[in-house]
Every structure is written in C-alpha cells, then in structure tokens.
C-alpha positions as a Markdown table, in Angstrom:
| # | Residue | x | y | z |
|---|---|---|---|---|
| 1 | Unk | 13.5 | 13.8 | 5.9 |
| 2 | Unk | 14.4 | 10.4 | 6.2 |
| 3 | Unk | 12.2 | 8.1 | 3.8 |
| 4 | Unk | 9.7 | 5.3 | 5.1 |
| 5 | Unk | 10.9 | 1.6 | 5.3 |
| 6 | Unk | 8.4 | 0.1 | 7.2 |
| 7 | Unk | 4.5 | 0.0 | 7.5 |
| 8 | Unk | 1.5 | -2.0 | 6.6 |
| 9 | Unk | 1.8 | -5.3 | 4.2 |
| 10 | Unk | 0.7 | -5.4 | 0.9 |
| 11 | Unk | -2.6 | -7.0 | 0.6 |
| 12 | Unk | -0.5 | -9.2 | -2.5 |
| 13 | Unk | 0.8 | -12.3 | -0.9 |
| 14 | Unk | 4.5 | -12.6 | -2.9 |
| 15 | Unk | 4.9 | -16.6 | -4.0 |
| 16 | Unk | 8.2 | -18.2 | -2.0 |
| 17 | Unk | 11.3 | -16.7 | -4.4 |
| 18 | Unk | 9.9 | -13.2 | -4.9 |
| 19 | Unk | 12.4 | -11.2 | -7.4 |
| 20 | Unk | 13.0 | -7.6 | -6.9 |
| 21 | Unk | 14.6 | -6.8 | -10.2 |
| 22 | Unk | 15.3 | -3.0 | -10.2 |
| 23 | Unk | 16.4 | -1.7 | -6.9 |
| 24 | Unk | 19.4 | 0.9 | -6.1 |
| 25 | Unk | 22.0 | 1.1 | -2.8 |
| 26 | Unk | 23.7 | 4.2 | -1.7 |
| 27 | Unk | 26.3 | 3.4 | 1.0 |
| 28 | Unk | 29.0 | 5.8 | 3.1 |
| 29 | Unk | 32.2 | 5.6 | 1.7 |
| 30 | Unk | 31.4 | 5.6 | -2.4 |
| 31 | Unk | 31.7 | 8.8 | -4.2 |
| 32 | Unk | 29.5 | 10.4 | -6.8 |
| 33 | Unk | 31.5 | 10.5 | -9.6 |
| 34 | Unk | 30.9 | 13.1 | -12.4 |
| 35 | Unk | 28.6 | 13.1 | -15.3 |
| 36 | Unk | 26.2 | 12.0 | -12.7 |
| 37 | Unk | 24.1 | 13.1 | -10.8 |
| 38 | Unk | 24.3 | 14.3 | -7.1 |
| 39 | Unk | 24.4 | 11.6 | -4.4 |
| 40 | Unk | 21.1 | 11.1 | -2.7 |
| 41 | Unk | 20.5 | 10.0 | 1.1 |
| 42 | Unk | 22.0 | 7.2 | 1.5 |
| 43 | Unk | 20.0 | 3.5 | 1.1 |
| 44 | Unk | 21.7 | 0.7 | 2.7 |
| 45 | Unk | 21.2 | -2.7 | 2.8 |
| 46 | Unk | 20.2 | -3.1 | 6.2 |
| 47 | Unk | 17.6 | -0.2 | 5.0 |
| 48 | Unk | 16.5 | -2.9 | 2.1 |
| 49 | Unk | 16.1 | -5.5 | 4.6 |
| 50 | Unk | 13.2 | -4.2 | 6.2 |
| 51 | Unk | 11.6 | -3.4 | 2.9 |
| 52 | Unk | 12.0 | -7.1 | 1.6 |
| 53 | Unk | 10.6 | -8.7 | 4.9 |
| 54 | Unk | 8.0 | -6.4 | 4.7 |
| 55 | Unk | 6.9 | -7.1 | 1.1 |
| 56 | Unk | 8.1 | -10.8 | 1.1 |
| 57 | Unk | 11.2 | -10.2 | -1.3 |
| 58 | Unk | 13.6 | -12.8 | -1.2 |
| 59 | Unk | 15.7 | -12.3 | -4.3 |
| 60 | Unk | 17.1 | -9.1 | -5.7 |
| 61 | Unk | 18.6 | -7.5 | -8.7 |
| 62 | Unk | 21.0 | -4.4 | -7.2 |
| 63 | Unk | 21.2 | -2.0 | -10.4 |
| 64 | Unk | 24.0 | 0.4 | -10.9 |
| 65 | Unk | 22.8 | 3.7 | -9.8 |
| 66 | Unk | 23.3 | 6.6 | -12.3 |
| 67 | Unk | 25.3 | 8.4 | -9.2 |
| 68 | Unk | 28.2 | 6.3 | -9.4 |
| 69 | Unk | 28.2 | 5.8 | -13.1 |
| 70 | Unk | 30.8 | 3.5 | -14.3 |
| 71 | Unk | 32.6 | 3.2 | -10.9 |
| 72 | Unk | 30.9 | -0.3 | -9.8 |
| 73 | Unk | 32.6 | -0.7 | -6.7 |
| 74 | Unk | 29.6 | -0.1 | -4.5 |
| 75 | Unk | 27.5 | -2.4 | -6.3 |
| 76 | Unk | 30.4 | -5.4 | -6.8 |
| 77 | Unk | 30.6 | -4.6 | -2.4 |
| 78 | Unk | 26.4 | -5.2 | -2.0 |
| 79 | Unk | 26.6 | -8.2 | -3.9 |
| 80 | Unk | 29.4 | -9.9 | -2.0 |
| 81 | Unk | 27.3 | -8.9 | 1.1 |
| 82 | Unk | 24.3 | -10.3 | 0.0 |
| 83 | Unk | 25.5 | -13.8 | -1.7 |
| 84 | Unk | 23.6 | -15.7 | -3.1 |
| 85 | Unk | 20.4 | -13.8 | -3.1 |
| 86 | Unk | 21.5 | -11.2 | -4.8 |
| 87 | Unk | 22.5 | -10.7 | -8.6 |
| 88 | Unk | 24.0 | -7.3 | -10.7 |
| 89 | Unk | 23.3 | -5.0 | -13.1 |
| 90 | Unk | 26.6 | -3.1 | -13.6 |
| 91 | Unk | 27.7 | -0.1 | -15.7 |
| 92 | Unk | 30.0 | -1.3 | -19.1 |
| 93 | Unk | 32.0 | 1.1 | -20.8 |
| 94 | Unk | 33.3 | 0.2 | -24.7 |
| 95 | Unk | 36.7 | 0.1 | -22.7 |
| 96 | Unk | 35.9 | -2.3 | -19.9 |
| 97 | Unk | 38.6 | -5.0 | -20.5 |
| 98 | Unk | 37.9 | -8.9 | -20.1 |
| 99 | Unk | 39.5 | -9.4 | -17.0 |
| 100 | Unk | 37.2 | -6.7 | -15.6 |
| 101 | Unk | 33.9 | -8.1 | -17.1 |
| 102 | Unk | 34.9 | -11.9 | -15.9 |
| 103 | Unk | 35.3 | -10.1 | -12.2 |
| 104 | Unk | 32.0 | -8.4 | -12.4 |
| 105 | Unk | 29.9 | -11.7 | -13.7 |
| 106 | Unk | 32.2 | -13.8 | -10.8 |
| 107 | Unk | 30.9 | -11.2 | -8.4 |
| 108 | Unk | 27.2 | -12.3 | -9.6 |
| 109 | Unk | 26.8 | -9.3 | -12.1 |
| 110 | Unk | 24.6 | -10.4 | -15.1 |
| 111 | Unk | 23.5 | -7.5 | -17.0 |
| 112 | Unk | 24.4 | -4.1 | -18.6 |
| 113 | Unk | 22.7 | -1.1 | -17.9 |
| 114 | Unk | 22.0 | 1.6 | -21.1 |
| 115 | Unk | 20.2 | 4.8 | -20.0 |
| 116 | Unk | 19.6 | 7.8 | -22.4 |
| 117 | Unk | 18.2 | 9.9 | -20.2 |
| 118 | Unk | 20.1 | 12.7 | -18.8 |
| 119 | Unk | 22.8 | 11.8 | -16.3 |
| 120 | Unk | 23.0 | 8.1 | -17.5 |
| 121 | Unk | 26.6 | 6.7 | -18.2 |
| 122 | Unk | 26.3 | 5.1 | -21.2 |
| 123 | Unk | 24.0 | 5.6 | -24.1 |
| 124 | Unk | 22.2 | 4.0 | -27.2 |
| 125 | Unk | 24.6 | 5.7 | -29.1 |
| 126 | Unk | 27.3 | 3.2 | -27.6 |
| 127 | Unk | 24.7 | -0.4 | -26.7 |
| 128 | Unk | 25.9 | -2.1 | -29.7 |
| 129 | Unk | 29.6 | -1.9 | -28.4 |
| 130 | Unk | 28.9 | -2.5 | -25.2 |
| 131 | Unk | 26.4 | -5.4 | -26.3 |
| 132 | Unk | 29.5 | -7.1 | -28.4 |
| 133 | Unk | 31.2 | -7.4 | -25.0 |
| 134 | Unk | 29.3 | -8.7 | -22.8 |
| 135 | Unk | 27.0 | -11.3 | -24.8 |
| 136 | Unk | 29.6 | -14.1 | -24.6 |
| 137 | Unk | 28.9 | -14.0 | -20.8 |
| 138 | Unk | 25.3 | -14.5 | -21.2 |
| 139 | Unk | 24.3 | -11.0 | -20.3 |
| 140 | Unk | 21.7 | -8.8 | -21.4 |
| 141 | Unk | 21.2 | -5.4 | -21.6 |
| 142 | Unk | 18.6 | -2.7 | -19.5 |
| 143 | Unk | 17.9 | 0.2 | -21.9 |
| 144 | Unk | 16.4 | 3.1 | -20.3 |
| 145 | Unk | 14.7 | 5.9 | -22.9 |
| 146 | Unk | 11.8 | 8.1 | -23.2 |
| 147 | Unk | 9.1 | 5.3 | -24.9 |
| 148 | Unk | 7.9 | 8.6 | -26.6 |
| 149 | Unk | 11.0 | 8.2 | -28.9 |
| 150 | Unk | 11.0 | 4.7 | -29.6 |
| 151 | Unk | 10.3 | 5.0 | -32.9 |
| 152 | Unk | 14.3 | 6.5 | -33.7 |
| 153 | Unk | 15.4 | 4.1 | -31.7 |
| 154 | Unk | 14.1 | 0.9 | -33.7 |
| 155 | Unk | 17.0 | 0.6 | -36.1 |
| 156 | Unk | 19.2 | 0.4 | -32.7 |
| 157 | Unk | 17.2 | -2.0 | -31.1 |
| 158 | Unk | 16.3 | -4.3 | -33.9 |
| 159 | Unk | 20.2 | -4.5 | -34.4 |
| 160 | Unk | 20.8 | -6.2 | -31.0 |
| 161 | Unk | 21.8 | -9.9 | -31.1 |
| 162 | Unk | 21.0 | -10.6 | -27.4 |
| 163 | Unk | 18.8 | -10.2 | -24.7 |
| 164 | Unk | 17.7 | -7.0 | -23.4 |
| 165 | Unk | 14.6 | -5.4 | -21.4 |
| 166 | Unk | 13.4 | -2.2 | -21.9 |
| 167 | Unk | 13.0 | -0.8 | -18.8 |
| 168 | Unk | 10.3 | 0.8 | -16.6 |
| 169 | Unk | 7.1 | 0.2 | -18.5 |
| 170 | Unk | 8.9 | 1.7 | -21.6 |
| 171 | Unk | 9.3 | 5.2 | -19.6 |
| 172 | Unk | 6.9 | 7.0 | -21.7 |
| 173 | Unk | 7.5 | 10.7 | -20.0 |
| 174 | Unk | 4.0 | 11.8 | -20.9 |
| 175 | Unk | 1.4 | 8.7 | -20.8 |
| 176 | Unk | -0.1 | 7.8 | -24.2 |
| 177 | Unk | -2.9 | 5.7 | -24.9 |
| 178 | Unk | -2.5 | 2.4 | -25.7 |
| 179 | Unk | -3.6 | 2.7 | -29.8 |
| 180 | Unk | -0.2 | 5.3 | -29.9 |
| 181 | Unk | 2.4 | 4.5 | -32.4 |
| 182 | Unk | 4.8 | 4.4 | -30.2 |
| 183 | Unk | 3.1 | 2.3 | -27.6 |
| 184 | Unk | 2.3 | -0.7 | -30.2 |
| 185 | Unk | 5.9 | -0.4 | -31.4 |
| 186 | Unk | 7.1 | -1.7 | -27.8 |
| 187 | Unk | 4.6 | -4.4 | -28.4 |
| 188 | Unk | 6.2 | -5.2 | -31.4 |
| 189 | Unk | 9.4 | -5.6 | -29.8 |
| 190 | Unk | 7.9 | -8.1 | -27.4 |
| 191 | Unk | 7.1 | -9.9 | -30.2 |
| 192 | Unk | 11.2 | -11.1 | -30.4 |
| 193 | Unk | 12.3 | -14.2 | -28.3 |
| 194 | Unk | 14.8 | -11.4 | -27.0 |
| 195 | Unk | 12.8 | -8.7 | -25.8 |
| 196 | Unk | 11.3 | -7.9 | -22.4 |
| 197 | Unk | 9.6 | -5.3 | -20.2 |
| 198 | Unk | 10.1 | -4.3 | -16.5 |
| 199 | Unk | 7.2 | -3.3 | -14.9 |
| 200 | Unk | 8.4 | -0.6 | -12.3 |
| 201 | Unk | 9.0 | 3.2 | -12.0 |
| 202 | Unk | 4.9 | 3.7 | -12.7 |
| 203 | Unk | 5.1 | 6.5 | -10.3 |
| 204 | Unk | 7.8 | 8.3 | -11.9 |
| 205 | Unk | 5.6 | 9.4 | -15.0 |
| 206 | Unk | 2.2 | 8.7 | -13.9 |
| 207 | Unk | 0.2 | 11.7 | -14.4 |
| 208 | Unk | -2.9 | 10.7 | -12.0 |
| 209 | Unk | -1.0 | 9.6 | -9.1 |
| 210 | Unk | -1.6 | 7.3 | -6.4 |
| 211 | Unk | -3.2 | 4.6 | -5.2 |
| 212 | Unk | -3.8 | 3.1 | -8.3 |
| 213 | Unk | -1.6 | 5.1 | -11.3 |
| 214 | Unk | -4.4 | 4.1 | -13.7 |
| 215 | Unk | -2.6 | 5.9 | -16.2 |
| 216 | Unk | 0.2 | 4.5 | -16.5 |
| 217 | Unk | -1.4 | 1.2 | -15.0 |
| 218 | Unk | -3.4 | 0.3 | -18.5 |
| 219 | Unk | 0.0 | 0.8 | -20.4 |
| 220 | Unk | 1.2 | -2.4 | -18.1 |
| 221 | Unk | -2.0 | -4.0 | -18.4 |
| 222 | Unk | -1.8 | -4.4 | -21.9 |
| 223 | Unk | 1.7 | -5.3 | -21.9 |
| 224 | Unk | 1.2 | -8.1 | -19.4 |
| 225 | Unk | -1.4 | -9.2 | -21.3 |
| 226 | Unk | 0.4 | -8.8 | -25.2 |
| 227 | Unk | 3.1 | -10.8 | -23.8 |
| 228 | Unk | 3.1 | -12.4 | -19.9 |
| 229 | Unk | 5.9 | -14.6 | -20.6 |
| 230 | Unk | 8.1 | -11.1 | -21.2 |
| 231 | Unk | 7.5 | -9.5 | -17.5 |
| 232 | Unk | 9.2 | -8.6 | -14.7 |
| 233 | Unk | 8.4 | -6.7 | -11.7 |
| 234 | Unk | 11.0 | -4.0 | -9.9 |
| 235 | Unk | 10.3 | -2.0 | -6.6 |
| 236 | Unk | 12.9 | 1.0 | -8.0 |
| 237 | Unk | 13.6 | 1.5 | -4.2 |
| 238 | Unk | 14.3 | 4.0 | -2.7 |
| 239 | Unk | 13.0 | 5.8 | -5.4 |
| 240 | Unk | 15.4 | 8.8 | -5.4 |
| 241 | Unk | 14.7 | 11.8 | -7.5 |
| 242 | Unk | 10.7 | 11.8 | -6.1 |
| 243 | Unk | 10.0 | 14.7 | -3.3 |
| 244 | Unk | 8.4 | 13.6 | -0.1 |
| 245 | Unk | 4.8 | 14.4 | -0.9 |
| 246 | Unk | 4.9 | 11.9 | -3.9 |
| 247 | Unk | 7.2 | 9.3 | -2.4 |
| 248 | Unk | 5.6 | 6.0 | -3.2 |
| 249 | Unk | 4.3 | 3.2 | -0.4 |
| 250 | Unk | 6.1 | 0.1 | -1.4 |
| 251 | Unk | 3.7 | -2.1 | -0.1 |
| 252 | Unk | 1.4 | -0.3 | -2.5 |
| 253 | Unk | 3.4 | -0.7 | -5.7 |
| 254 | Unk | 3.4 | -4.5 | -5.2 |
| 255 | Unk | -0.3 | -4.5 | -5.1 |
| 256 | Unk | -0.8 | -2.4 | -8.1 |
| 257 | Unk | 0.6 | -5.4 | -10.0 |
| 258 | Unk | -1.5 | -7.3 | -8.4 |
| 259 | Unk | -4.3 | -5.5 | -10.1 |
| 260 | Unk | -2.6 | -4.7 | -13.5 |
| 261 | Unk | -2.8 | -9.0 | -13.5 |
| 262 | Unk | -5.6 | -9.7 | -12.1 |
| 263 | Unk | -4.1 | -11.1 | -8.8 |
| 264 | Unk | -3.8 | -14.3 | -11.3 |
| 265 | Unk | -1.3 | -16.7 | -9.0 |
| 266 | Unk | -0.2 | -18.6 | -12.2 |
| 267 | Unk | 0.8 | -15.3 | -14.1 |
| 268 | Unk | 2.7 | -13.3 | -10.9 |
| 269 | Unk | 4.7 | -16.6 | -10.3 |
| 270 | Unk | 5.5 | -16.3 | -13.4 |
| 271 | Unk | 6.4 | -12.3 | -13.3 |
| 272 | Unk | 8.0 | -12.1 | -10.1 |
| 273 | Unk | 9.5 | -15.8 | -9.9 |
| 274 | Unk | 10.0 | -17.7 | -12.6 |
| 275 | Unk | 11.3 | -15.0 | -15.5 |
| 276 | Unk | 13.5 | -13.4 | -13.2 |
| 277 | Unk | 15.1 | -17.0 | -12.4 |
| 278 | Unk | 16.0 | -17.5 | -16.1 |
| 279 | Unk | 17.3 | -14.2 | -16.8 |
| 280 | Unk | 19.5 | -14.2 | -14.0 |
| 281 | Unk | 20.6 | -17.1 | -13.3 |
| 282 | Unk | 19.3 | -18.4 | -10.0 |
C-alpha cells in the first residue's frame, strides 16, 4: 500500500529554516547490498517534497539508510539534487580512504552514522576508528543503540574526542522511567560540550501509541529540559520497518514536539533551527 504524503498541517507553525535532521531516500536504480536489510518501497525526493511543504521543512539531513549500507552512492546522488538545502550523513568504513572522505564532505556530507542494532553497517565496536577519520573534517558521529544498554557502552562513548549525537531519543526498546540508571546516564552524557540528542523515531518504541506517545514523550521532555541547547528534531520519514496500521502522521510528529516543549518559540528555534545550523554547517 503506498504510504501517505499528504494531509492536514500540523497545528506547530515551523520558524523560516526548519531542519529535518533524520530522514531516509530510497530511489530506483540503487541496490540493497548485503548485511542489510531488504529494500523497502521506494521514497523519492519528489515523495519528500510534498512532506516538507506540508510541514514547512526547508532544510534536511538525508541519512544513510541501513539498506544500502556502505554503498553511498544513492545518498551522494540526493544531495547533488537537492544543493544547498540539503546536507549528509554517510556510512564510513575503517577503510574509507581520504580521497573518498574529502568527496563525501565536497558533496555536503557532514557526519558518520554508527548503528548497533541489527542490520547496521558499522558498529561501536569499530566508532573509535571511524571517529579518528573523519574528525579532521569537522564531522561527528550518529550512534544508534538500544538506551537500555548504555551503561556498557560508557567506556566507548566517554573515549570519543568529537562530536556525536545519540540518536532517536536514546532508542530505549522498552520505555523506562525517567529515575532509570540508564536513562540519567544519557543525561550525563549531555552534560559534555560534545554530546547531543535527536528527538525522533518516538513511534518506533513507544509502547502507548499515538496521538501523543506519552511514554516515550516524558523521556524527551526531560531531555529537552536537562539540556535544550543539545536538541534536535528528525521526522525519520518514511518510516520504513512500521506496518500500515501504526504508520505515523507526519504532521503529527511535529506537533508532539511542540508539546514535549511547550510550544516555547524561543526553545523550537532553537531545536529545529539554530542547533542544526551549527552542526551542519549551513
């Protein structure tokens, strides 16, 4: 069934400069390649278009879907489509060679994604290597884990030198309260100059669903409130891996944020606008 693109607005105005930071494109032409998983209906960027003009987006962050693992050649062709607008998150391997990292960030790639969850390319076992490489352009890192686990992976984290954000609301599988080891560890973290949070993916682990994912909703609450200067906001469109009967309304994940801050101008200029402009680059 092909998934919605259009609809009602969100009730959240976006502020001029809106940045999607976590979004995916799936175009004809690109193979799966293996270790990943399976190819998912396709997600173009005429497909994106109606979903920014529809929730006021006018900046994006196109992140290297797990499909195509390290093969970036779909993501370096979105970006050259999109100019100036438009900014990458690309798959590094220990063995990407300079030449290859100088065409990535010339192509407008700014980051490296780490995902240990199943079917992710590269690791934590592997971040500090691929950290080492791409810190002299500026980058930063995405890490992607269960939040349940964070604890094993302090040591890891603590070690990097650079950047990095910890990615969709800390991707705690199973909701915990906000008084959970593990959850004020991530607080912790966001207590370093270097550390941040996206807020995004809330419907991939909420427990008590839509319209609101309260669950997961006070875990970004609290975050956004521990450390507002540390947030940024990502639509995860088009939210592959979800069946149709939980497939989110877009319009409605940009007004959840709205309530996780309050609907505080100041403090979502700040999360969709200004934080996103430093870290990449526009």
């Amino acid at each position: 069934m092909p998934r919605p693109l259009d609809g009602d607005r969100p009730t959240l105005t976006a502020p001029p400069l809106t940045t999607d930071t976590h979004m995916h494109f799936f175009l004809p032409g690109y193979d799966g390649q293996p270790g990943g998983p399976p190819l998912p209906e396709m997600a173009s960027i005429e497909d994106y278009a109606v979903v920014r003009r529809r929730l006021g987006i006018e900046r994006v962050i196109a992140v290297q879907p797990n499909a195509y693992q390290a093969d970036n050649s779909c993501l370096l062709h979105c970006l050259r489509q999109l100019g100036d607008i438009a900014r990458g998150v690309a798959v590094v391997t220990p063995d990407t060679t300079e030449d290859e990292l100088q065409s990535l960030h010339d192509a407008g790639v700014r980051g490296a994604r780490i995902m240990n969850l199943p079917g992710g390319a590269i690791g934590l076992d592997r971040m500090q290597e691929v950290e080492s490489l791409v810190r002299p352009l500026g980058w930063h890192l995405i890490v992607q884990f269960d939040g349940r686990n964070i604890l094993d992976y302090l040591p890891l984290l603590r070690g990097l030198q650079g950047r990095f954000i910890v990615d969709h609301i800390g991707k705690f599988l199973e909701p915990v309260p906000t008084d959970a080891p593990s959850f004020l560890e991530l607080k912790r973290l966001l207590d370093s100059d270097r550390c941040y949070l996206k807020l995004a993916g809330c419907y991939e682990t909420s427990k008590t669903g839509a319209p609101k994912f309260d669950d997961v909703g006070r875990l970004a609450a609290d975050l956004i409130a521990h450390a507002p200067e540390r947030m940024i906001w990502g639509s995860n469109w088009p939210h592959i891996g979800v069946s149709a009967e939980r497939y989110p309304d877009d319009a409605q994940l940009l007004d959840v944020l709205g309530g996780w801050t309050g609907n505080d101008p100041a403090l979502l200029h700040r999360i969709l606008v200004d934080t996103p402009a430093e870290l990449y680059g526009f």
